[in-house]
N, C-alpha and C positions, 0 to 999 in steps of 0.2 A: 513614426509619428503621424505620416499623413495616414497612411491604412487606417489607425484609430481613427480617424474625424470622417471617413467614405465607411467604416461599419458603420458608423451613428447615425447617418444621413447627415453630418452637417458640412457647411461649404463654407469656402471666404467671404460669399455675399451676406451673409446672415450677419457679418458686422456692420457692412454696409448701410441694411436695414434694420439694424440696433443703431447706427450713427442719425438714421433719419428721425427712425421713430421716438426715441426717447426728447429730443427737440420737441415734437411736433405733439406729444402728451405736456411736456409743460409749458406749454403755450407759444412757442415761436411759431411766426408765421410760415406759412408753408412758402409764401416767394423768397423767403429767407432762406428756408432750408434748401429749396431747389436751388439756389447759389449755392450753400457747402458742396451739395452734393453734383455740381457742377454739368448740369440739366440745359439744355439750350434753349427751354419752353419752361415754365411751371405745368403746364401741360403734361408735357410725364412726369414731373413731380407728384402730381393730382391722380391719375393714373393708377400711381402703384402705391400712395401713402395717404390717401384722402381721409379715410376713415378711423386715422389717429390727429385729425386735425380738431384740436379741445374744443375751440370755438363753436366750429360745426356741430361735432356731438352733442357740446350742450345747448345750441338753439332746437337741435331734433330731438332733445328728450324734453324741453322745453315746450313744445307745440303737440308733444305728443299730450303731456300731462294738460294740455292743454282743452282737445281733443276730448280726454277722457274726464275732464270734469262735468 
């Protein structure tokens, strides 16, 4: 069983960051999740998950169209 999941390349963290990311796409807060995911900073919560934070993305696509009008 584990030999299949070390051909595939996948590991136990990959749920890990399915448990953050999927939060952090439908809008919880990222100090939120960095308590599930039991962070001692939001700091590395920011780090390694920032770029699924909805808020964020949509202010940056936001000022992009913005930009480009």
């Amino acid at each position: 069983m584990f030999e299949a999941a070390k051909v595939q390349g996948a590991h136990s963290h990959r749920f890990r960051d399915t448990f953050a990311v999927s939060p952090l796409e439908a809008g919880v807060s990222i100090e939120n999740v960095s308590v599930l995911l039991g962070h001692s900073s939001v700091r590395i919560t920011e780090q390694h998950y920032k770029p699924w934070v909805k808020t964020l993305q949509k202010k940056l696509e936001d000022e992009v169209r913005k930009a480009w009008s």
